[in-house]
PyMOL Python script that loads the backbone (N, CA, C, O; Angstrom):
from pymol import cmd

cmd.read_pdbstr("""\
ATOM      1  N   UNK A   1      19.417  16.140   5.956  1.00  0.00           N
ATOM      2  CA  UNK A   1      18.553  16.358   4.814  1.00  0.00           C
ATOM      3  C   UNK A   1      18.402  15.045   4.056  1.00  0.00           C
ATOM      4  O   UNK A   1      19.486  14.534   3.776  1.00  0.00           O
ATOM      5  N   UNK A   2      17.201  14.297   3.608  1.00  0.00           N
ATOM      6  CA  UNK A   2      16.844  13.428   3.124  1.00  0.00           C
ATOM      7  C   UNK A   2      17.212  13.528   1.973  1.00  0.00           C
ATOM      8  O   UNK A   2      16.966  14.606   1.431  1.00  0.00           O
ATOM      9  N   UNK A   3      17.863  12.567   1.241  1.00  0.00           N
ATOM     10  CA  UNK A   3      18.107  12.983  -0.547  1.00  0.00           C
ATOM     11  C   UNK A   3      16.850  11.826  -1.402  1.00  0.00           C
ATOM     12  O   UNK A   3      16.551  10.729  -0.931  1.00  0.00           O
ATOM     13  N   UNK A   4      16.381  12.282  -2.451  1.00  0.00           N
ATOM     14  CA  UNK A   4      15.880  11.352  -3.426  1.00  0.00           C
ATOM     15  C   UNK A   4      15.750  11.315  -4.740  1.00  0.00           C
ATOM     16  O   UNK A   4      15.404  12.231  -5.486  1.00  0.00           O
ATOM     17  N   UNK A   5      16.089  10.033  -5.046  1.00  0.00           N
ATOM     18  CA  UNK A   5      16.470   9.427  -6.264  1.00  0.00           C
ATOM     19  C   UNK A   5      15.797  10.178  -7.370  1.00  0.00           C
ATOM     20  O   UNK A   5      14.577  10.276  -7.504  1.00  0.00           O
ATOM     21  N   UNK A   6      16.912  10.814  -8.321  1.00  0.00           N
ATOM     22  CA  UNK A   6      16.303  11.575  -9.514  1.00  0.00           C
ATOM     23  C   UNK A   6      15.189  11.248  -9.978  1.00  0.00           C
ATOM     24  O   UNK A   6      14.170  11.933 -10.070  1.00  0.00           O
ATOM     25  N   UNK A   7      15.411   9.966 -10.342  1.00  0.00           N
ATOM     26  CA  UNK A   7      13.779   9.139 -11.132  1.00  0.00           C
ATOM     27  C   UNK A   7      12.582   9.342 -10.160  1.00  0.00           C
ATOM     28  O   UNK A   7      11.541   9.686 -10.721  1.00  0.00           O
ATOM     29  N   UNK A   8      12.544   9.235  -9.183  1.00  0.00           N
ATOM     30  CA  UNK A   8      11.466   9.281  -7.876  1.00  0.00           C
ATOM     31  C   UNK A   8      11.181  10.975  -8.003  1.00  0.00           C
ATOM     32  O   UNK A   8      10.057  11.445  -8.180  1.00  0.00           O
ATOM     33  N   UNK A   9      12.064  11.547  -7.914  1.00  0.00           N
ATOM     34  CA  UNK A   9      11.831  13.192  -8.609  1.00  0.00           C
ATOM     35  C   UNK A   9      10.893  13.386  -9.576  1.00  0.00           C
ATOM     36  O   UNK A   9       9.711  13.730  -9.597  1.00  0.00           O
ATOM     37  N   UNK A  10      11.794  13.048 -10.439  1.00  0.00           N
ATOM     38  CA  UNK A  10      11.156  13.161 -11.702  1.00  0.00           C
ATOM     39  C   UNK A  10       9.164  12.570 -12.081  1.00  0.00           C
ATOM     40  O   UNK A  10       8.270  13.030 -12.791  1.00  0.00           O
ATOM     41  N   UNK A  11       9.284  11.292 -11.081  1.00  0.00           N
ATOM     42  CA  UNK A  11       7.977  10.800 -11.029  1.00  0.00           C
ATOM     43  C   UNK A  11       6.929  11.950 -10.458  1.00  0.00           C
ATOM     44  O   UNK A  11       5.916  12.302 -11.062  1.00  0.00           O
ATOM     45  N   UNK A  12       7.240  12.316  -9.553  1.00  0.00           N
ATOM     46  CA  UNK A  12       6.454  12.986  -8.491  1.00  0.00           C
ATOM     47  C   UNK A  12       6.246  14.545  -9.778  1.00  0.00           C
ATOM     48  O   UNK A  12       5.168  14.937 -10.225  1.00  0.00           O
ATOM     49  N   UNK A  13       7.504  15.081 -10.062  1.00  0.00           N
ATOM     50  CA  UNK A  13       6.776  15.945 -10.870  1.00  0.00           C
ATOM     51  C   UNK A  13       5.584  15.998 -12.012  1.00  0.00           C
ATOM     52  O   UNK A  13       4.852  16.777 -12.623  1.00  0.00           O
ATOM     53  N   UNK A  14       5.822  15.013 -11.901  1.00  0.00           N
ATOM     54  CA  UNK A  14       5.130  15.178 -13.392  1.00  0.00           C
ATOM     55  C   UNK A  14       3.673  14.540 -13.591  1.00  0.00           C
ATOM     56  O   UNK A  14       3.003  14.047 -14.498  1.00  0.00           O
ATOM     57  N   UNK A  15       3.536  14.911 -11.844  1.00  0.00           N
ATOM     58  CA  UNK A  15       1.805  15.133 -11.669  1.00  0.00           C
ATOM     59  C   UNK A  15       1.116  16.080 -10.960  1.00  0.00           C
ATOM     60  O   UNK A  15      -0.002  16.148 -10.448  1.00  0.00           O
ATOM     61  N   UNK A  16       2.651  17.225 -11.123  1.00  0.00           N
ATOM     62  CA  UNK A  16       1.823  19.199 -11.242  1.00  0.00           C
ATOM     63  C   UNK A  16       1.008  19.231 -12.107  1.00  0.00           C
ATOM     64  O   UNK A  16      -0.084  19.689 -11.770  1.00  0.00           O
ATOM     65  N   UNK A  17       1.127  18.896 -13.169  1.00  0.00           N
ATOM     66  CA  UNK A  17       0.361  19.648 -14.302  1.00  0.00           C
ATOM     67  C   UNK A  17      -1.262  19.445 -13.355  1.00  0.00           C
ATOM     68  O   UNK A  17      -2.190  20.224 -13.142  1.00  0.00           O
ATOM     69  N   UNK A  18      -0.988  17.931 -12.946  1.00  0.00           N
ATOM     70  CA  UNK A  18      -2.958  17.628 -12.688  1.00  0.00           C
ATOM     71  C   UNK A  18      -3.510  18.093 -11.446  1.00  0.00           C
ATOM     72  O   UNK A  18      -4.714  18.269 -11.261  1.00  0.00           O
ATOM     73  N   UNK A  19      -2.375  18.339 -10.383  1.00  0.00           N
ATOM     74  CA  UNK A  19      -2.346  19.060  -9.455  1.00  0.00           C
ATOM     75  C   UNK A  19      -2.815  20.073  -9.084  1.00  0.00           C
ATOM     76  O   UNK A  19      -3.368  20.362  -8.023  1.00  0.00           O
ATOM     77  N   UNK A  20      -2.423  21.113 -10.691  1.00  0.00           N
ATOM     78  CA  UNK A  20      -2.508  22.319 -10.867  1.00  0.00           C
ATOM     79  C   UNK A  20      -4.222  22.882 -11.243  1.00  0.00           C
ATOM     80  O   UNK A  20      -4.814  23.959 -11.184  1.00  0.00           O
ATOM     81  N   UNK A  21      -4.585  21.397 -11.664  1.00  0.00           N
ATOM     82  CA  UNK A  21      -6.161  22.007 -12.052  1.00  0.00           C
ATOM     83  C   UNK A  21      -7.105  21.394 -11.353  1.00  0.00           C
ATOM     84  O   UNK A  21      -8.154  21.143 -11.947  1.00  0.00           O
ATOM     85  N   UNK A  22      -6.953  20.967  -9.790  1.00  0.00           N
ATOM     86  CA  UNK A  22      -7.484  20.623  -9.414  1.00  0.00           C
ATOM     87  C   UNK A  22      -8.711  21.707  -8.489  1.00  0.00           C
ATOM     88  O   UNK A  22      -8.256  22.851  -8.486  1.00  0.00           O
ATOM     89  N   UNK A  23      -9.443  21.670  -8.089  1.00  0.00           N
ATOM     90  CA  UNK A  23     -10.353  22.820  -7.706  1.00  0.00           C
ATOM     91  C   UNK A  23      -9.830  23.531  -6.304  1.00  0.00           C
ATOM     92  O   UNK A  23     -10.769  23.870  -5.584  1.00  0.00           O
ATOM     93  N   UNK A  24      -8.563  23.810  -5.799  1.00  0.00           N
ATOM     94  CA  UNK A  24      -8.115  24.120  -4.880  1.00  0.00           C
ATOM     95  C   UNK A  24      -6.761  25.031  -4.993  1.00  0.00           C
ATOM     96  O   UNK A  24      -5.817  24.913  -5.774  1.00  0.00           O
ATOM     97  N   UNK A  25      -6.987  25.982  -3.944  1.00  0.00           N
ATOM     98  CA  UNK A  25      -5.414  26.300  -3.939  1.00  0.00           C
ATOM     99  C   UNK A  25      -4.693  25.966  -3.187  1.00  0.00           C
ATOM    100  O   UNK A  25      -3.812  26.763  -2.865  1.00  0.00           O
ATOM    101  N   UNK A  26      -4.730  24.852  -2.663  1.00  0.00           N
ATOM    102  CA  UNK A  26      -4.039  24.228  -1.533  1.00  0.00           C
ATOM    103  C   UNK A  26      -4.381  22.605  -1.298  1.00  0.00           C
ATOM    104  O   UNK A  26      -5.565  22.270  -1.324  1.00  0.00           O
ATOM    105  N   UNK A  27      -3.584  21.833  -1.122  1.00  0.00           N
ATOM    106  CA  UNK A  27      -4.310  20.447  -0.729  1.00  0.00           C
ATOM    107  C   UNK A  27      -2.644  19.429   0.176  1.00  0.00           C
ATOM    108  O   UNK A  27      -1.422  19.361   0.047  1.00  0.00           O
ATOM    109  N   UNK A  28      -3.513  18.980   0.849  1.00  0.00           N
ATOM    110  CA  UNK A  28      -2.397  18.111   1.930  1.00  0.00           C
ATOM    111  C   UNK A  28      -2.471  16.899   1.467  1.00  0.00           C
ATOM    112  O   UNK A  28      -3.449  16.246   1.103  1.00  0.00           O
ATOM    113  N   UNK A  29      -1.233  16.619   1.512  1.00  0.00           N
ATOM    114  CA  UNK A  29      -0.895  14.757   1.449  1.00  0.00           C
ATOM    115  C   UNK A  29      -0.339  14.491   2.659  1.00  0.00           C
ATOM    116  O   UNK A  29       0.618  15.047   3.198  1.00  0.00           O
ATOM    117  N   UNK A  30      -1.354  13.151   3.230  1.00  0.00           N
ATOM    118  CA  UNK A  30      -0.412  12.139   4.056  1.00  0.00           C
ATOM    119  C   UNK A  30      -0.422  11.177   3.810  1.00  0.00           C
ATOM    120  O   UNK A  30      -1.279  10.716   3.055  1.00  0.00           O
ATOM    121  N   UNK A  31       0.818  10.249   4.506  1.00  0.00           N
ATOM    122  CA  UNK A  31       1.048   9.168   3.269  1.00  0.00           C
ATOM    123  C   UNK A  31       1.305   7.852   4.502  1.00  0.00           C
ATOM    124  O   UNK A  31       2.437   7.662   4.944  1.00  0.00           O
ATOM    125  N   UNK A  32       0.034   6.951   4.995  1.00  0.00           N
ATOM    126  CA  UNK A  32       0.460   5.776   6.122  1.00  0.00           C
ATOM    127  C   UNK A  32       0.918   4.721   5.538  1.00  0.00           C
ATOM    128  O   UNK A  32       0.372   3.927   4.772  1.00  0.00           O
ATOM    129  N   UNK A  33       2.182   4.784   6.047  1.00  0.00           N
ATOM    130  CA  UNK A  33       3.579   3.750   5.018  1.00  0.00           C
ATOM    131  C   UNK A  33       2.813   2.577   5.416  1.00  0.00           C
ATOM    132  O   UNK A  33       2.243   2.088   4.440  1.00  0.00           O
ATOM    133  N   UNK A  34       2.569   1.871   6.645  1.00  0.00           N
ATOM    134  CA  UNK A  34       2.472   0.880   7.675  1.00  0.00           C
ATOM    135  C   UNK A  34       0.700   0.285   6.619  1.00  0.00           C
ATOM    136  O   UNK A  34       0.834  -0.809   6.071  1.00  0.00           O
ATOM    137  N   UNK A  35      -0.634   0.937   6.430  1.00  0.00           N
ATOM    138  CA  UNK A  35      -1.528   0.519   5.981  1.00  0.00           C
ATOM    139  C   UNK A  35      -1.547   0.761   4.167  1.00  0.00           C
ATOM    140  O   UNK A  35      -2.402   0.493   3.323  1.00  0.00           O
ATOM    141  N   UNK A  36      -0.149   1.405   4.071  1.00  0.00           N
ATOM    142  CA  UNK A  36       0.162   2.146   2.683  1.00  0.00           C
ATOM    143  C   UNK A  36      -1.172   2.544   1.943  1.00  0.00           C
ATOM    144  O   UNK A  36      -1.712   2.151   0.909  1.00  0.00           O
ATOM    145  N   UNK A  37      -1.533   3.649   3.065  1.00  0.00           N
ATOM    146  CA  UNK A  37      -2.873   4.408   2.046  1.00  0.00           C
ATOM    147  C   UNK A  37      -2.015   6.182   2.224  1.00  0.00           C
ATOM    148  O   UNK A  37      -1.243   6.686   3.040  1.00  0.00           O
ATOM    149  N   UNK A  38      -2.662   6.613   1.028  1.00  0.00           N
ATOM    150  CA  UNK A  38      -2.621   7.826   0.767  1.00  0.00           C
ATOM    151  C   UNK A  38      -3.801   9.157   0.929  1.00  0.00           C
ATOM    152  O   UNK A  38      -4.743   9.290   0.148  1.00  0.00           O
ATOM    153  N   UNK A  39      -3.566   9.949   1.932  1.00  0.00           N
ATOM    154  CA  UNK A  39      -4.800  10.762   1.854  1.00  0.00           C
ATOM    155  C   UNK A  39      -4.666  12.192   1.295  1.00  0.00           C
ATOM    156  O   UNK A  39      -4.018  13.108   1.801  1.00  0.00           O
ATOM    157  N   UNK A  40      -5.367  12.220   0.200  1.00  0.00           N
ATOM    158  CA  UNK A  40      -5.940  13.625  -0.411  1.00  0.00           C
ATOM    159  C   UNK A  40      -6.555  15.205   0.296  1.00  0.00           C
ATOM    160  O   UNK A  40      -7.604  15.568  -0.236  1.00  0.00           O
ATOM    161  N   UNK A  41      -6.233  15.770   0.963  1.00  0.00           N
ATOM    162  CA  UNK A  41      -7.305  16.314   1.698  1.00  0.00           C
ATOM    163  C   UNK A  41      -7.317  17.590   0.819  1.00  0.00           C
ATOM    164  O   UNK A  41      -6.274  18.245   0.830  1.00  0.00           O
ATOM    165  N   UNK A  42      -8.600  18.151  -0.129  1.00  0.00           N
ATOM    166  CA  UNK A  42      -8.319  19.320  -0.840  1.00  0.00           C
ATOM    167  C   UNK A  42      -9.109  20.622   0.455  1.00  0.00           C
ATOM    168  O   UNK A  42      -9.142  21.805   0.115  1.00  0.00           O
ATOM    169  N   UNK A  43      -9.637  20.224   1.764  1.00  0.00           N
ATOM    170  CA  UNK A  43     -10.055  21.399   2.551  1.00  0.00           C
ATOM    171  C   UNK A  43      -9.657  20.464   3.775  1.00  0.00           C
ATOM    172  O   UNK A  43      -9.828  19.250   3.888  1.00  0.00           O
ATOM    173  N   UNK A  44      -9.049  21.416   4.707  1.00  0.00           N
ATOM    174  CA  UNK A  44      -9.264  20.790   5.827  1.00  0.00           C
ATOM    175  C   UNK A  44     -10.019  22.070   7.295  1.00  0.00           C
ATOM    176  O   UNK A  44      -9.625  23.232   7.395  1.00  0.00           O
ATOM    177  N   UNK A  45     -10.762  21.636   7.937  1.00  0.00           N
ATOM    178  CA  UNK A  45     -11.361  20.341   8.106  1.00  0.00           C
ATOM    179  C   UNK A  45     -11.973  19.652   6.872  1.00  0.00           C
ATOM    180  O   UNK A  45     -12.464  20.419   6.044  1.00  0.00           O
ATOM    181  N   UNK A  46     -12.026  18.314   6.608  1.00  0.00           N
ATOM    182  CA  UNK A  46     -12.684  18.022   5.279  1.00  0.00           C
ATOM    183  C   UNK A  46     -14.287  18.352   5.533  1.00  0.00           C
ATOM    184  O   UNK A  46     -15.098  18.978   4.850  1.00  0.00           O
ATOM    185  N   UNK A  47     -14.402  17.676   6.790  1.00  0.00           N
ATOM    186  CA  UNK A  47     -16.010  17.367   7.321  1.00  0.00           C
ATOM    187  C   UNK A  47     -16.823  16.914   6.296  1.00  0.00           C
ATOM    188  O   UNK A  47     -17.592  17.756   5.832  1.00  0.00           O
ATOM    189  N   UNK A  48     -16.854  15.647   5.760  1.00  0.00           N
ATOM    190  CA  UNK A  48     -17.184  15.149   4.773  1.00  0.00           C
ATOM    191  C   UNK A  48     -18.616  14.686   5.149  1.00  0.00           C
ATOM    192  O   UNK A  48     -18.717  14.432   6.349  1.00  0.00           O
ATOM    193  N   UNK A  49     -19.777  14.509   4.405  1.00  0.00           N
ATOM    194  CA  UNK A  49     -20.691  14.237   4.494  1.00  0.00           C
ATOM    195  C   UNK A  49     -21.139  12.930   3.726  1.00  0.00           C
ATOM    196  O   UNK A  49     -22.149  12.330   4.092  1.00  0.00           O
ATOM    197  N   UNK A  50     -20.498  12.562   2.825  1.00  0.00           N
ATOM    198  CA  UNK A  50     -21.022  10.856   2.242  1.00  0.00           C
ATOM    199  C   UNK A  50     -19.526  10.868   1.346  1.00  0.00           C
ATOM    200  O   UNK A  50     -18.741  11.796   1.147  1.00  0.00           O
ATOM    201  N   UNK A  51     -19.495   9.587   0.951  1.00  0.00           N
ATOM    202  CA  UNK A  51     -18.134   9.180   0.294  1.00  0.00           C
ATOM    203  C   UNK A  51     -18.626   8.125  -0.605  1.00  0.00           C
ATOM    204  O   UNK A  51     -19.476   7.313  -0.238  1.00  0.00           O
ATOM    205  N   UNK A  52     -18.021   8.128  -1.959  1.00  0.00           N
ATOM    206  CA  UNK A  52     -18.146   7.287  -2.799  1.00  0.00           C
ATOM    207  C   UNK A  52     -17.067   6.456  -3.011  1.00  0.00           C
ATOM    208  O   UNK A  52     -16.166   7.009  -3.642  1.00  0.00           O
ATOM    209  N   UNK A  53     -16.816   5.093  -2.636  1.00  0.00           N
ATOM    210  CA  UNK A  53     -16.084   3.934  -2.936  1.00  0.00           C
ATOM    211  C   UNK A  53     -16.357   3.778  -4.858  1.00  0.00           C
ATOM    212  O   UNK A  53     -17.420   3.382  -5.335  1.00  0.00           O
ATOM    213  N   UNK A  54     -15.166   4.179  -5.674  1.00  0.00           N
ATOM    214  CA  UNK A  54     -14.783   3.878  -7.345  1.00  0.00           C
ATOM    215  C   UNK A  54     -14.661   2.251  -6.842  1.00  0.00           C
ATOM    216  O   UNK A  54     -14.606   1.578  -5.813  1.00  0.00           O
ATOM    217  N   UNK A  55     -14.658   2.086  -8.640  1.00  0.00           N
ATOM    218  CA  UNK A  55     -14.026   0.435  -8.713  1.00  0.00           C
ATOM    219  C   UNK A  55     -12.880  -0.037  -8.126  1.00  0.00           C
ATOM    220  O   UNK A  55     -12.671  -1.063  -7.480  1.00  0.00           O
ATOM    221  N   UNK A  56     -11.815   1.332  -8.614  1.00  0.00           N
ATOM    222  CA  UNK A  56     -10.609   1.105  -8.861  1.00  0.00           C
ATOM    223  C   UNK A  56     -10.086   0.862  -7.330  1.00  0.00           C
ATOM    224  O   UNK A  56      -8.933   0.433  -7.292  1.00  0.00           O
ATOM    225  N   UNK A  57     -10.692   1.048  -6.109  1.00  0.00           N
ATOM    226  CA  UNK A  57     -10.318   1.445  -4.919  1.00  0.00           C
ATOM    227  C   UNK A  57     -10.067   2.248  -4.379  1.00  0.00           C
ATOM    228  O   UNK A  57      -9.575   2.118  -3.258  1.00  0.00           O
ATOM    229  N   UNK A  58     -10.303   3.495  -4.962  1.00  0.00           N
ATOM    230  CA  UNK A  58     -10.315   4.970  -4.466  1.00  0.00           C
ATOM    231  C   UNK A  58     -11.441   5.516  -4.018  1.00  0.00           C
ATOM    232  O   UNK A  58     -12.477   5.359  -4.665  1.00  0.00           O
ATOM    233  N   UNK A  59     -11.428   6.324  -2.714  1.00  0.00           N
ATOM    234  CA  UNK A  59     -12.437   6.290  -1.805  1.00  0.00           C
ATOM    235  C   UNK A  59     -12.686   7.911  -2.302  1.00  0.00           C
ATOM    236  O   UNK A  59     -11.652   8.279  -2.861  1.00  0.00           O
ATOM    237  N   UNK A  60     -13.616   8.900  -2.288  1.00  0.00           N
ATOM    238  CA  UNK A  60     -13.757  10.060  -2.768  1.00  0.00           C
ATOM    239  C   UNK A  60     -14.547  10.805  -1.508  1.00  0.00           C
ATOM    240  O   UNK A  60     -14.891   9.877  -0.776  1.00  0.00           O
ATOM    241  N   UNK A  61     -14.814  11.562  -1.154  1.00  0.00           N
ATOM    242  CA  UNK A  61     -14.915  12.153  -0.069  1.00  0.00           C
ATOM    243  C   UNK A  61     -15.721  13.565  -0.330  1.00  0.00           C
ATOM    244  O   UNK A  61     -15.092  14.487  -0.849  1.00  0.00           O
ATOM    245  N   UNK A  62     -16.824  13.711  -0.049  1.00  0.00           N
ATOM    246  CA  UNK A  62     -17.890  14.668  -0.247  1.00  0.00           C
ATOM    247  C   UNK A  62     -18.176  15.649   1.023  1.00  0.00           C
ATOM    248  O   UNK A  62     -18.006  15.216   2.163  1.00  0.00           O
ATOM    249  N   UNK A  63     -18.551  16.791   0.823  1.00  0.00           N
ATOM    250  CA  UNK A  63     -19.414  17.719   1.495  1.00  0.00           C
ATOM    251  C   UNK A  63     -20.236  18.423   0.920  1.00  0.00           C
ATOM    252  O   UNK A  63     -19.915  19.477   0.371  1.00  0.00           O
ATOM    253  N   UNK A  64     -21.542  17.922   0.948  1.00  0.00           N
ATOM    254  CA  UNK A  64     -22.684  17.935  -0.025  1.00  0.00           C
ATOM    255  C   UNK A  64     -21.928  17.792  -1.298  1.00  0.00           C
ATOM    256  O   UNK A  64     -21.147  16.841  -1.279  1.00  0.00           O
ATOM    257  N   UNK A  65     -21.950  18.497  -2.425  1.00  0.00           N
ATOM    258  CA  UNK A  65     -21.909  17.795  -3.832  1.00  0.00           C
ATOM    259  C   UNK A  65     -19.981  18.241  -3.946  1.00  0.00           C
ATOM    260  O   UNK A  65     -19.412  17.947  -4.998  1.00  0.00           O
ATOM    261  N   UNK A  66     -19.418  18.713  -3.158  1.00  0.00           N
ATOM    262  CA  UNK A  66     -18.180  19.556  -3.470  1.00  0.00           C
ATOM    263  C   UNK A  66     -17.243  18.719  -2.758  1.00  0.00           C
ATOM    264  O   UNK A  66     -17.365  18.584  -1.540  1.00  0.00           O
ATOM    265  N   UNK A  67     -16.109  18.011  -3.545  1.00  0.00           N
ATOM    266  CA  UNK A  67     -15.058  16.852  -3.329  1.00  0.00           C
ATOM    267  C   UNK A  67     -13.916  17.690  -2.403  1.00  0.00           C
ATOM    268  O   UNK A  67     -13.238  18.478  -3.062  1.00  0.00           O
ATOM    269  N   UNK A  68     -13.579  17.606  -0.760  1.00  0.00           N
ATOM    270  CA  UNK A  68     -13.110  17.578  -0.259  1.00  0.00           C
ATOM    271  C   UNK A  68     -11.767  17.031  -0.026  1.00  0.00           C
ATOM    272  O   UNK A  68     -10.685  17.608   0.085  1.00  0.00           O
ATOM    273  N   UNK A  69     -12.117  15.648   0.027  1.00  0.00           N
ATOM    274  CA  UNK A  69     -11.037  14.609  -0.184  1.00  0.00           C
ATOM    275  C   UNK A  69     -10.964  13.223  -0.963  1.00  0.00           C
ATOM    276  O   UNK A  69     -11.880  12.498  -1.353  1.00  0.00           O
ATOM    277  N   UNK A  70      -9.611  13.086  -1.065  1.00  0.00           N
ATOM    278  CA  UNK A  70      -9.432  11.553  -1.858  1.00  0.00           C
ATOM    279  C   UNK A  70      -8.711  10.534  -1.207  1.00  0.00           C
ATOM    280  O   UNK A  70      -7.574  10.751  -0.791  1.00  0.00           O
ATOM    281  N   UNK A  71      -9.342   9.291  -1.064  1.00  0.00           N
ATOM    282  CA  UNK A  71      -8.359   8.399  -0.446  1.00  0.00           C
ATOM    283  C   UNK A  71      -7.365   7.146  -1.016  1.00  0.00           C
ATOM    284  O   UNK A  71      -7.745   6.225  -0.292  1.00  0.00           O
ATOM    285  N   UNK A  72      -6.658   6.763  -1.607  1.00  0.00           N
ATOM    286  CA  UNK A  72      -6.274   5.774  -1.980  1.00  0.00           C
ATOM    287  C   UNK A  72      -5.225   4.365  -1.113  1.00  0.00           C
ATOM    288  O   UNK A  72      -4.206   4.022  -0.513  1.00  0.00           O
ATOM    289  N   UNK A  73      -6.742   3.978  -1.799  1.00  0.00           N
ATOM    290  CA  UNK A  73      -5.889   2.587  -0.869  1.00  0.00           C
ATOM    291  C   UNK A  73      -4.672   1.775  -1.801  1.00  0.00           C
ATOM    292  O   UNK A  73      -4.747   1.784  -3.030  1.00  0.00           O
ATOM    293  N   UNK A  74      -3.498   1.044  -1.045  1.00  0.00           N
ATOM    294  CA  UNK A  74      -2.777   0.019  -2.128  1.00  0.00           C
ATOM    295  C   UNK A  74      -2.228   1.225  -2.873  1.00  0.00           C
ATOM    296  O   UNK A  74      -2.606   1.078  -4.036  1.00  0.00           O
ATOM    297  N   UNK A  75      -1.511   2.360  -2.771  1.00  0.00           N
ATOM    298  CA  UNK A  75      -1.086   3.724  -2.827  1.00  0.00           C
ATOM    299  C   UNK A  75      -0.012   3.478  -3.652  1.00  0.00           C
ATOM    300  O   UNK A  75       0.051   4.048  -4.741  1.00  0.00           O
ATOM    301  N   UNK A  76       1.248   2.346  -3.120  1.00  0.00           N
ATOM    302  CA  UNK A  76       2.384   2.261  -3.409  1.00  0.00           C
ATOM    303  C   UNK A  76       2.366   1.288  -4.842  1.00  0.00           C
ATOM    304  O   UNK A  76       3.385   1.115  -5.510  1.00  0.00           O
ATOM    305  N   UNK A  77       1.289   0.806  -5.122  1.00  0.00           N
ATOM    306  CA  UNK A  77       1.406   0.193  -6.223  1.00  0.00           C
ATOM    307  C   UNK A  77       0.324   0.313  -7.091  1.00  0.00           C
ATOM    308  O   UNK A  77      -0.218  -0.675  -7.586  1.00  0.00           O
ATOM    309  N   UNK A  78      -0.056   1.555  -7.326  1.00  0.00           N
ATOM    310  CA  UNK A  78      -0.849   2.430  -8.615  1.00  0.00           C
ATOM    311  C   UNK A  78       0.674   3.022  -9.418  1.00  0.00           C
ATOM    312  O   UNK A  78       0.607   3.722 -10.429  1.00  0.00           O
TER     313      UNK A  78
END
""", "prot")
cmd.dss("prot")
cmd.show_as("cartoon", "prot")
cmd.util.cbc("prot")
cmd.orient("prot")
């Protein structure tokens, strides 16, 4: 069994709250250590149809007007 650091706990919780209101009852995280991006998927299949690149570097992921998925690049240091 993997153990982790209270504080790393504690981080991760305390982004239920935004979790919680997101338009889904379900959503997958995977997390590629090696390109350290993070993927959002709030449906899967996503089958995304156009994607909007933000400033910030977060990639957003459409099927027609309804947000599927989120991508973040540079993951480990937001």
């Amino acid at each position: 069994m993997a153990t982790i650091a209270p504080n790393l706990l504690e981080g991760a919780l305390k982004t239920v709250p935004y979790l919680t209101k997101l338009p889904t009852h379900r959503l997958w995280l995977d997390y590629d250590h090696e390109a350290d991006v993070l993927y959002i998927s709030l449906e899967r299949p996503q089958k995304a149809t156009t994607s909007r690149m933000r400033e910030d570097g977060i990639l957003l992921r459409y099927r027609n007007k309804k947000l599927v998925g989120v991508t973040v690049f540079e993951a480990s240091k937001r």
